[in-house]
N, C-alpha and C positions, 0 to 999 in steps of 0.2 A: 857271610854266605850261610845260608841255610837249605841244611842238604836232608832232603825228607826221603824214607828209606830206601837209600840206592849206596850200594856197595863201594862206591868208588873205584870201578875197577881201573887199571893199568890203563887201558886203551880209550877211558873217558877224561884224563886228564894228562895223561903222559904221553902224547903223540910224538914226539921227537924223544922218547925212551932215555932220556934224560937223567930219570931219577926226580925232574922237578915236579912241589906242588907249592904252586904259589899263591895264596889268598889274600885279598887287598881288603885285610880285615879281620875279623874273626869267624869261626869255624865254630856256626852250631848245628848239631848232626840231634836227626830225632828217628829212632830205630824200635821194631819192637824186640830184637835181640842184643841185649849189653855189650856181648861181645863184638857182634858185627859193627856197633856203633863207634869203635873203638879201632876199625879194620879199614885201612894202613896206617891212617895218621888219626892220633888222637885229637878230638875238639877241644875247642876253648868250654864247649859245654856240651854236655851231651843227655840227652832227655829220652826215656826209655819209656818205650810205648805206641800203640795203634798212631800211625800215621794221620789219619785223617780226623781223629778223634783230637790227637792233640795239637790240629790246625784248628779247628772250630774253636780248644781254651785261647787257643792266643789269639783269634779272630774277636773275641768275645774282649779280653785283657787290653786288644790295643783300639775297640773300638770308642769311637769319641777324640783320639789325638790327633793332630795335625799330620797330615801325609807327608813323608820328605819327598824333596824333588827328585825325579828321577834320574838317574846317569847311566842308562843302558846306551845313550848311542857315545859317550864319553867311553866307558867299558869298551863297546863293537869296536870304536877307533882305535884304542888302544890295544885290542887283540888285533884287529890289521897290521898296526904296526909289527908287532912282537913277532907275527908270521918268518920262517925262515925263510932263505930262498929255495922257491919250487922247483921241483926237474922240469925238463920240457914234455916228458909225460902227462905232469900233473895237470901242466897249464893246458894242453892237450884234451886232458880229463875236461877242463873247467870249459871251454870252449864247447864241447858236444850239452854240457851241461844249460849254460847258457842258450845253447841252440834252443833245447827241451821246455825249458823255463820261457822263453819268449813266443815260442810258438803256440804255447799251451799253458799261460799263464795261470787258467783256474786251476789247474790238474794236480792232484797230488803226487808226488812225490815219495814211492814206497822204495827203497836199498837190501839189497843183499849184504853181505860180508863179501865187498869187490874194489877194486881199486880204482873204480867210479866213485864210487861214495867217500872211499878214502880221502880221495881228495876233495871230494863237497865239504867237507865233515871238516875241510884245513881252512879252504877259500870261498866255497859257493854262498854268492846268495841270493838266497830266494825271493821270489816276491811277498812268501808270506812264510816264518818260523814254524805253522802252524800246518804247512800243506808239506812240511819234507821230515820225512823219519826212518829210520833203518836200524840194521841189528850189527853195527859197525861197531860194536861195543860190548864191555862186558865179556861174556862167552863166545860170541861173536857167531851166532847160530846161522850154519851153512842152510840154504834154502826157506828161507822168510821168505824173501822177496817177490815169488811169484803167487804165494797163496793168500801172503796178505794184502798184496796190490789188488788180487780180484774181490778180495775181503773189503776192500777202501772204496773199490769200484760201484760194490751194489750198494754198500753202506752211503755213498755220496749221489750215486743215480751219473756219474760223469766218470769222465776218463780219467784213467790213472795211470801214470806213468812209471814202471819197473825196471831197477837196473840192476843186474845178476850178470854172473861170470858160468864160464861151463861149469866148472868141477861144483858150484852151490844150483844151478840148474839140476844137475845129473838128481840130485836128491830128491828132488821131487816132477818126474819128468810125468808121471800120472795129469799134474794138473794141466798139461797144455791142452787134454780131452778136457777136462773139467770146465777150463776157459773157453772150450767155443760150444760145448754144449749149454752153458747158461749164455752163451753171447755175452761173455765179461766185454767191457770197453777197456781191454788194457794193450798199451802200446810200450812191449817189452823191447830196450836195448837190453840185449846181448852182448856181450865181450869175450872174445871166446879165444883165450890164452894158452890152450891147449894144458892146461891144470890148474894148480893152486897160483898163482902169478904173485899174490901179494907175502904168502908163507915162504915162498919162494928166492923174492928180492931178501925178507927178513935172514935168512939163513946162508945164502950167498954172503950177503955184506956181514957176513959171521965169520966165514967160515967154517961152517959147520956141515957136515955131508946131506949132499940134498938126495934127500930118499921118500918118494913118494907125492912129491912135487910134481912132476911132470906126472902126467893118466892118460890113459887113452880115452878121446874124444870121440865119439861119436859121432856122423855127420846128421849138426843140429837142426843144419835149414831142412832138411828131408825129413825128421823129424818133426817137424812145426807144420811144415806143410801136409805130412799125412795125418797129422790132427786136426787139419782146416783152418789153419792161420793163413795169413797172405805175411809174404816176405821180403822186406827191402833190405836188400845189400847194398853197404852205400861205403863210403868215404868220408871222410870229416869234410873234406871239400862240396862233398853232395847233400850235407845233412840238412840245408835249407828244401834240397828240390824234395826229398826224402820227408819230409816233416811235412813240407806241401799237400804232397801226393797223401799220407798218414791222414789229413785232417777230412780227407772223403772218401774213407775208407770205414765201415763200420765192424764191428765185431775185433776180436784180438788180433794184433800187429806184431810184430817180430823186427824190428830193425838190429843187422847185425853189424858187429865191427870185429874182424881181428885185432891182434897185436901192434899192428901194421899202425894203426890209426893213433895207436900212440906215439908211436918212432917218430912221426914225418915233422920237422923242420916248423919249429913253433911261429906262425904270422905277427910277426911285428906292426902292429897297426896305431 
């Protein structure tokens, strides 16, 4: 494994809070800080220095040698496997997910810190690695999701698709004006949990006092809409008709879900 300078945080490799990190192999980290190269788990080697500078020496070092065969989809199946079993929430999650992904196959895929992503981030997958990214990680920085979807939006000229919760909306509630004054193409799910939902499960299954977890919510659709968005309240049952309707609609979209849509009775099909 070759981890070129990224912190390793917690919530990039410890999803299941475990304690585990397991590498099928050795662990070479290249950092331009010593110490952070050394933060959590020390590498089999660790090379100190500009990232990209010392991808071009080993670009240079290993060029001329045989390429080894690839085992990324060996790898994918064996992270299938390892997966634990999902709540009916998640699977839930994954379902609206899929909706998103097949309706709107070229579309990027921009994430908040929400427990949509969360679960992308366990099971989803996409049609392309390259079209789904978020800030489910790391810091886990509340309110990415809607500024950088319109960011992905103009940068690609096509529709981009954002999945935000209230409490990381509220952070940047400015860009819903922002979005339909440049007529972003973004068609934002909402999730609207009435707080933090995912700090919240974490703390509960603690026992730890939940303080500040629940917020007061704002009523979002009346929000969106006195910014000039068009609004589909749907159900997980409706999200084909709702994604239909989405695909002849131009300028920023808003599809909402409560809580509700996670509850309801996972389809066995």
């Amino acid at each position: 494994m070759l981890a070129l300078g990224t912190e390793l945080g917690p919530t990039d490799y410890d999803m299941y809070e475990d304690g585990g990190f397991a590498v099928a192999g050795k662990l070479i980290r290249i950092d331009i800080d010593p110490a952070q190269s050394n933060r959590p788990f020390p590498p089999h080697l660790s090379l100190v220095g500009d990232a990209a500078l010392a991808v071009e020496d080993l670009l240079r070092q290993l060029n001329g040698t045989a390429p080894q065969k690839s085992t990324g989809a060996l790898r994918a199946e064996c992270a299938r496997e390892d997966i634990q079993e999902l709540t009916n929430e998640m699977r839930m999650d994954l379902t609206v997910l899929n909706a998103l992904r097949d309706h709107f196959p070229d579309s990027d895929i921009v994430g908040d810190s929400t427990q949509y992503v969360y679960a992308g981030n366990m099971a989803f997958e996409m049609a392309s690695e390259a079209r789904y990214f978020n800030s489910a990680c790391g810091f886990g920085t509340l309110s990415y999701g809607l500024p950088a979807a319109i960011g992905a939006s103009i940068a690609s000229g096509k529709r981009t698709i954002c999945l935000s919760g209230d409490g990381g909306l509220q952070f940047c509630l400015g860009e819903l004006a922002t979005a339909r004054e440049i007529d972003a193409d973004v068609l934002l799910l909402l999730h609207d949990n009435n707080g933090y939902g995912e700090i919240k499960f974490y703390v509960t299954d603690r026992a730890i006092p939940e303080i500040g977890v629940d917020i007061y919510t704002p009523n979002l659709v009346q929000m969106a809409k006195a910014a000039g968005w068009t609004v589909l309240c749907t159900k997980v049952g409706e999200m084909d008709i709702a994604l239909q309707e989405a695909k002849n609609i131009e300028g920023p979209i808003m599809l909402y879900l409560t809580e509700d849509a996670r509850r309801q009775p996972f389809p066995n099909k």
